[in-house]
ChimeraX commands (.cxc) that place a marker at each C-alpha (Angstrom):
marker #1 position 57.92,-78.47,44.13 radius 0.5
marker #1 position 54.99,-77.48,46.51 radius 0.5
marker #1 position 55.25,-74.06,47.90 radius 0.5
marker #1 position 54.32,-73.87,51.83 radius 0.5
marker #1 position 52.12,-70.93,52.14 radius 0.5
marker #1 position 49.88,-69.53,54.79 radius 0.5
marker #1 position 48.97,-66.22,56.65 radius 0.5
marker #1 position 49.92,-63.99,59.41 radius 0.5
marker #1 position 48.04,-61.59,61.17 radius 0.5
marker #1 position 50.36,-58.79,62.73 radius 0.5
marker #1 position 49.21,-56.78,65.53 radius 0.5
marker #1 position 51.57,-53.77,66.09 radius 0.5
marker #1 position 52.55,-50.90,68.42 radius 0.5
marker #1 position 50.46,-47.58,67.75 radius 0.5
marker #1 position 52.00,-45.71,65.22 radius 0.5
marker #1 position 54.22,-48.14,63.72 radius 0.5
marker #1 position 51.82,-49.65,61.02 radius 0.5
marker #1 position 53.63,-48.19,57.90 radius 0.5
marker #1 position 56.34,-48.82,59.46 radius 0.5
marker #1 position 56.07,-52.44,59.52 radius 0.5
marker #1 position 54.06,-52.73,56.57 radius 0.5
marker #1 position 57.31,-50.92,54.56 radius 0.5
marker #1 position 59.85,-52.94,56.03 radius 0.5
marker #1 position 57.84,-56.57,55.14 radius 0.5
marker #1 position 56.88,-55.77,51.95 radius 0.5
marker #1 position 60.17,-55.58,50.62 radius 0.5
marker #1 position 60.82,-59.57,52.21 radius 0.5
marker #1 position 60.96,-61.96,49.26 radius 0.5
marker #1 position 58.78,-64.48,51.71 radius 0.5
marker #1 position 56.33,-61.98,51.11 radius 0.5
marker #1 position 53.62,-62.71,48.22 radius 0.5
marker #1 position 50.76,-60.24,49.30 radius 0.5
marker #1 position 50.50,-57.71,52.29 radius 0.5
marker #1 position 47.69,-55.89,53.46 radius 0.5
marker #1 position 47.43,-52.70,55.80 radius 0.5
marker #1 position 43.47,-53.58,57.45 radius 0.5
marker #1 position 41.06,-52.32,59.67 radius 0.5
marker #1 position 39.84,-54.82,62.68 radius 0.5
marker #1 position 41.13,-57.52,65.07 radius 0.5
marker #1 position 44.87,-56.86,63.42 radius 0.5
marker #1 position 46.80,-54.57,61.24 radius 0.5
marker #1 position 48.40,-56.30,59.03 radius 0.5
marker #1 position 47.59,-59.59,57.15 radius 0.5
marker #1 position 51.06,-61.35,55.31 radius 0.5
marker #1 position 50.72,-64.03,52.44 radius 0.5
marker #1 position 53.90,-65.91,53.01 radius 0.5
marker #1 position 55.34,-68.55,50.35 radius 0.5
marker #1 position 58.37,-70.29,50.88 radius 0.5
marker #1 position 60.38,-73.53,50.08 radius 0.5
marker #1 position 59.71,-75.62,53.16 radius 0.5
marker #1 position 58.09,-75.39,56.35 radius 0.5
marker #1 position 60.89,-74.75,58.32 radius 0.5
marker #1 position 62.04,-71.53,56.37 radius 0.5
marker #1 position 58.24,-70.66,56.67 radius 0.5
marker #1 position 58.51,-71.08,60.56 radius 0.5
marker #1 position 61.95,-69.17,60.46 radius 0.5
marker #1 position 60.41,-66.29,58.72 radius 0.5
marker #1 position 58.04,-65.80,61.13 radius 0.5
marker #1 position 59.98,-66.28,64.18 radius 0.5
marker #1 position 62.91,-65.05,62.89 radius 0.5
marker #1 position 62.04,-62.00,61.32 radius 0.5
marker #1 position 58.07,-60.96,61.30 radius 0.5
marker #1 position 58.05,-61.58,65.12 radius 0.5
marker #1 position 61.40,-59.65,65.95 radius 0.5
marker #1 position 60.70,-56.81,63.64 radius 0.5
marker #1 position 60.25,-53.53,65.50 radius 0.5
marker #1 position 57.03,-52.36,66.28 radius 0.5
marker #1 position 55.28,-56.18,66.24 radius 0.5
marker #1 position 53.68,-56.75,68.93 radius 0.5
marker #1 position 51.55,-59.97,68.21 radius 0.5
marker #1 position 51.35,-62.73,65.28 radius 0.5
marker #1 position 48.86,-65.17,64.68 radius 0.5
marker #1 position 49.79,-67.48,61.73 radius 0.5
marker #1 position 47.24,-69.87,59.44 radius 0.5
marker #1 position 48.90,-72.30,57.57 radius 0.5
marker #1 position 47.21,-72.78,54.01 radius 0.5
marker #1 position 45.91,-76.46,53.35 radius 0.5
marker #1 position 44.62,-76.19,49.91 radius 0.5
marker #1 position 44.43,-73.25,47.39 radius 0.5
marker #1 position 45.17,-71.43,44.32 radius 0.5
marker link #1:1,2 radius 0.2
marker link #1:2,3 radius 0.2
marker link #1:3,4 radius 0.2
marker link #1:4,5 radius 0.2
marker link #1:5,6 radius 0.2
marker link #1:6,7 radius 0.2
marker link #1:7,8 radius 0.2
marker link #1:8,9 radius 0.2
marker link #1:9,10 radius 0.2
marker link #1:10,11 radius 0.2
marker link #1:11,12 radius 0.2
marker link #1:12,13 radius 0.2
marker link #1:13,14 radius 0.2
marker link #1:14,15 radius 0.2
marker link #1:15,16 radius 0.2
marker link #1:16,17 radius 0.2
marker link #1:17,18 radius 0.2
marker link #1:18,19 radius 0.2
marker link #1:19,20 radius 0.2
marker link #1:20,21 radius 0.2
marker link #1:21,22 radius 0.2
marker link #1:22,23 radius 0.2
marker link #1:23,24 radius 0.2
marker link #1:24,25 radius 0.2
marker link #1:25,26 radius 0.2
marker link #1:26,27 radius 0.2
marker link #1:27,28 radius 0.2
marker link #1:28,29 radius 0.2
marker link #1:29,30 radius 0.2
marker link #1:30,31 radius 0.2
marker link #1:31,32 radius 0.2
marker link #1:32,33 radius 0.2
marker link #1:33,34 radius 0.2
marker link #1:34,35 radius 0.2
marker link #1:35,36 radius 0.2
marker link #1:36,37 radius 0.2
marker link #1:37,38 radius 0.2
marker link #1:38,39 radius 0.2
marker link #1:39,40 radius 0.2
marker link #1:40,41 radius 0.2
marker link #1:41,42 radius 0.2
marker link #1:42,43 radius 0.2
marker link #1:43,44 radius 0.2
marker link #1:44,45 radius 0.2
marker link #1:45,46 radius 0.2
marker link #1:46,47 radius 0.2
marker link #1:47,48 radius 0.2
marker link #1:48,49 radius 0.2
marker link #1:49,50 radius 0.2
marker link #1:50,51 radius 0.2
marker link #1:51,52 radius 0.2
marker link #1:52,53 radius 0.2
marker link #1:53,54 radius 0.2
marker link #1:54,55 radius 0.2
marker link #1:55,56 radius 0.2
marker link #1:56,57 radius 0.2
marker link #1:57,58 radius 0.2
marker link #1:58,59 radius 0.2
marker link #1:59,60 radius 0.2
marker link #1:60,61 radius 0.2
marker link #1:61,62 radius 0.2
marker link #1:62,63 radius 0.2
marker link #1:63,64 radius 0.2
marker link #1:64,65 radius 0.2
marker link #1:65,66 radius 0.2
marker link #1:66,67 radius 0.2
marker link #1:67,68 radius 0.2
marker link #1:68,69 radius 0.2
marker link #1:69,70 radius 0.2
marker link #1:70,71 radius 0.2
marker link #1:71,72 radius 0.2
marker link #1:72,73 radius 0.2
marker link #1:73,74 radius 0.2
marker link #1:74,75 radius 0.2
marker link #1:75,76 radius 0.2
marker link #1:76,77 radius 0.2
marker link #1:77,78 radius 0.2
marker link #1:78,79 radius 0.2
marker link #1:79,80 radius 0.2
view
């Protein structure tokens, strides 16, 4: 079965960074997370089952999480 996998960028409120980053990494959606410096603070690697669940997750839960203030989410189209 193909995974669907792609990336979000996270933008957050000041202060709330390892907050965030805690309370995602723990998400079994979530293959990779990274706390960065630049445009955003966090970058996700999300896998899951079917694009649907993949647009859940990120509606449903990295968007409402507390402290998110922005997503911006790149859908993988070929890759290891």
């Amino acid at each position: 079965m193909n995974k669907h996998k792609g990336f979000v960028a996270v933008n957050v409120a000041t202060g709330e960074a390892l907050n965030v980053y805690n309370y995602l990494k723990k998400r079994p959606e979530v293959t990779s997370i990274f706390l960065v410096a630049g445009m955003y603070d966090l970058i996700i690697m999300v896998e899951t089952d079917t694009s649907e669940s993949f647009a859940d997750f990120v509606v449903q839960e990295v968007q409402k999480t507390k402290g998110v203030t922005h997503t911006m989410t790149c859908m993988a189209l070929r890759g290891d």
